[in-house]
C-alpha positions, -999 to 999 in steps of 0.1 A, spaced: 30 87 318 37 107 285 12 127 280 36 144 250 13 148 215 35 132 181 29 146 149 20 134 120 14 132 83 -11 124 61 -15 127 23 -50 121 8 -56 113 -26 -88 104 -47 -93 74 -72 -126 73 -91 -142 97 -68 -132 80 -41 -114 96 -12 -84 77 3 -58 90 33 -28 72 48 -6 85 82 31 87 86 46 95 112 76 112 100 74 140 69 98 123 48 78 92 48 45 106 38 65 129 12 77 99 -1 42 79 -4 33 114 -22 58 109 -48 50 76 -50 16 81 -59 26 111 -86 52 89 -107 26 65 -109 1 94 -118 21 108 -145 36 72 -160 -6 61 -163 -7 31 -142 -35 19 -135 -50 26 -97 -69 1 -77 -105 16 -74 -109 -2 -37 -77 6 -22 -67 35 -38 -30 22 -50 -13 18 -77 -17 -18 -91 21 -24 -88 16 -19 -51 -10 -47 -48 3 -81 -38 5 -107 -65 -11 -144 -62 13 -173 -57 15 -192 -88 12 -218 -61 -25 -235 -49 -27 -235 -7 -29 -276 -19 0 -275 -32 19 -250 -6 -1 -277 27 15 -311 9 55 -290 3 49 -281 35 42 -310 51 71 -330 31 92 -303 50 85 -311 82 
């Protein structure tokens, strides 16, 4: 059994008071989430209040309907 302890890294941040954290677990991965987050900081995007991202981050909605996406699928198959 390993029994051996990994490391890892977290950066916190805050949006709107509210406190967020995410773990990596290598340095240069939560280094790069970091400057992630400052770029956005410092160009003034816009931050999602409930998840603590930057809106670019935050998946967009198909510009197709799941009625739409069942019936192309279904011609597929």
């Amino acid at each position: 059994m390993d029994t051996t302890l990994r490391e890892s890294y977290g950066v916190r941040w805050s949006v709107a008071g509210k406190r967020h954290r995410k773990t990596f677990q290598l340095f240069a991965l939560a280094d790069g989430f970091r400057a992630e987050l400052v770029t956005a900081t410092h160009a003034g995007e816009p931050f999602n209040i409930s998840t603590g991202l930057p809106d670019r981050h935050e998946p967009k909605a198909s510009s197709v309907g799941w009625y739409d996406f069942a019936v192309q699928f279904a011609d597929a198959q």
